[in-house]
N, C-alpha and C positions, 0 to 999 in steps of 0.2 A: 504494500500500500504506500512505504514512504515513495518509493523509486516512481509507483504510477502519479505522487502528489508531484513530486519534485518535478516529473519532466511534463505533466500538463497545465503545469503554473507555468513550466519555460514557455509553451504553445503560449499560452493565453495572456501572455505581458508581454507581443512580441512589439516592440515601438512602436508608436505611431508617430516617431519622429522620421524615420524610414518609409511615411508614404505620401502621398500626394495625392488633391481630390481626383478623379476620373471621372468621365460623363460617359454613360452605359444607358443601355435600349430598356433593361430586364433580366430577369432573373432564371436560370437553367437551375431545375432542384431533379439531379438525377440518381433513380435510387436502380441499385443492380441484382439480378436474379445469383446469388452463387453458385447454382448447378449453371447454370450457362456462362456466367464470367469463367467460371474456370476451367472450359469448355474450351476455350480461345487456344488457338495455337499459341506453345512458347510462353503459357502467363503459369509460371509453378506456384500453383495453389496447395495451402495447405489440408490436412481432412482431419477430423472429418470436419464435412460441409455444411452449414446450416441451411434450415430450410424455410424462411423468411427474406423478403426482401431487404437490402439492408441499402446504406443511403452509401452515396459516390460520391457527393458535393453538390454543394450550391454559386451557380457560378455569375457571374456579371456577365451578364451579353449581349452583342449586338445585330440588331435587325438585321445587316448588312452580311451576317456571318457568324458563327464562331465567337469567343470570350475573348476577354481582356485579361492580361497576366501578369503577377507580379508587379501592382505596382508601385513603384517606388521601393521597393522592399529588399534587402539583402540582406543574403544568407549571412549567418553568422557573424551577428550583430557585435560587436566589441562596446557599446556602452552600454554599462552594467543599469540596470533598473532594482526599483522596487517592487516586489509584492505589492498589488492592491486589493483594499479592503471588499471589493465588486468580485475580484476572482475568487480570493477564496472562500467568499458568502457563498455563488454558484458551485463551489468543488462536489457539496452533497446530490448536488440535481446532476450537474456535468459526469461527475464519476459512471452511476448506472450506466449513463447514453452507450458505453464502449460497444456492450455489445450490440447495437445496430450502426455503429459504423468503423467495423473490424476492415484490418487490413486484410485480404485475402490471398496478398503472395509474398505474407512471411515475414517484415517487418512489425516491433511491437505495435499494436493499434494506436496508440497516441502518435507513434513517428508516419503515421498517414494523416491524423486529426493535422499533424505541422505541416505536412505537406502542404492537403487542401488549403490552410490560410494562408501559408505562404505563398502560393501561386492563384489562388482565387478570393479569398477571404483581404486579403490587403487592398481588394479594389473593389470592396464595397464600404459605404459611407455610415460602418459598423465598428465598434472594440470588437477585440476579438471574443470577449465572456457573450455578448449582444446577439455575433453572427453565429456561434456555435449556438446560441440559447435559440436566435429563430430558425436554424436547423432540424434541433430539435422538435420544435413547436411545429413546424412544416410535416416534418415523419405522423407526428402526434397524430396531424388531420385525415390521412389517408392510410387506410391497410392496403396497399396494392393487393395483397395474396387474397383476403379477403373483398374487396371489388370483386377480381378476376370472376374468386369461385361464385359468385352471387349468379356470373354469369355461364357458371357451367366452364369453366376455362380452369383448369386445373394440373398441377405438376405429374407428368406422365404425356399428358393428351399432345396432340397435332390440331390448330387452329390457324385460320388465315390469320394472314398480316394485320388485317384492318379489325377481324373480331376483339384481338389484344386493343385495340385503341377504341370500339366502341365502347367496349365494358366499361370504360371508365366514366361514370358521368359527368358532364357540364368541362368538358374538357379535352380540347383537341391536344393530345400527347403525341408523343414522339415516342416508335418502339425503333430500337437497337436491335441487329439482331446481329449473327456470324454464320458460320458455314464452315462445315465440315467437311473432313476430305471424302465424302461421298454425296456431296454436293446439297445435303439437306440442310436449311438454316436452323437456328434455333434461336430464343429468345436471349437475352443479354442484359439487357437493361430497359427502362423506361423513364420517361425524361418529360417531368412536368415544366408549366412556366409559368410565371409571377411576375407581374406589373411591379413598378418601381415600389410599391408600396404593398409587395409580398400577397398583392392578390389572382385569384388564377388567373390565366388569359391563356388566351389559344397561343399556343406556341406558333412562331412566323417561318417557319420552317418544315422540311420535308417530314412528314407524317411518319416514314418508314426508311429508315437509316440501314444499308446493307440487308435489306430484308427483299429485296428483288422486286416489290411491289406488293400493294395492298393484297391480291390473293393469293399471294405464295404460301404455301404449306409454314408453318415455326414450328418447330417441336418447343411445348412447355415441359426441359429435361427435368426429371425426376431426379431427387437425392439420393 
């Protein structure tokens, strides 16, 4: 417990002397399947596997493309900080979060929580206790596993492209998918979007990411 207190105190007091404002479209809150992220050619996942979706990041993005990174931010900050009283208030709530948003190829969980804010989290107009807390609060709103299976879509089964993104209500998502070397896709990830002010909107972007198009077969792989 000390070692997990120690190094997500370091995550969570990373300066914000280190960033600068950024002007972004919206918000990418992407959460991944781990039978199918570890699915991927070349990603060594650990097992066993769990079988809940669990969160990728929350990223700053723009209409025009893709996310903004990093900014202002650099790695391995040489001025020393304080502890503040906001981080370690949230440590009790923050602590649980680990496990929905586990590393899944083998570094401890927190050294991914640092990642995400150092290359997505620095360019939102957040502290860092703030953008992990509406991370969390995000996950809170939606069971993906639960939507799916409301709609009959379940880990095992084969569904088109487009039935993964109708199940979801009031929300045009984004599925993720990969391909196998027998050419069948499978599900990956899916990928909600948030107005500048954290509320859904249709994502402005392609519906179906490496999934071949809305009726291609997806395997929802099994644990």
């Amino acid at each position: 417990m000390g070692k997990l207190h120690t190094v997500l105190c370091t995550v969570l007091i990373l300066a914000a002397a280190f960033r600068s404002a950024v002007a972004f479209d919206y918000y990418t809150f992407a959460q991944q399947w781990p039978a199918g992220r570890c699915s991927v050619r070349d990603v060594p996942c650990y097992l066993p596997l769990i079988d809940y979706f669990t969160v990728h990041g929350l990223w700053p993005s723009l209409y025009g493309g893709g996310s903004i990174t990093r900014c202002g931010y650099k790695n391995g900050p040489t001025l020393a900080m304080e502890l503040n009283n906001d981080v370690l208030g949230a440590l009790p709530v923050l602590m649980p979060q680990i496990l929905n948003f586990p590393n899944l190829v083998g570094d401890p969980d927190l050294n991914f929580w640092a990642y995400e804010w150092s290359k997505h989290g620095s360019c939102a107009p957040l502290q860092p206790v703030d953008y992990f807390m509406e991370i969390i609060r995000l996950f809170g709103d939606i069971n993906l596993l639960q939507v799916l299976g409301n709609q009959n879509i379940v880990p095992g089964g084969t569904y088109a492209a487009r039935d993964y993104r109708a199940a979801i209500p009031n929300s045009n998502a984004s599925i993720k998918c990969g391909l196998d070397l027998n050419g069948r896709y499978f599900l990956v990830e899916i990928r909600l979007c948030y107005d500048l002010n954290r509320q859904p909107m249709a994502c402005p972007y392609s519906g179906f990411m490496s999934c071949g198009g809305p009726l291609s077969p997806v395997d929802f792989t099994a644990v």
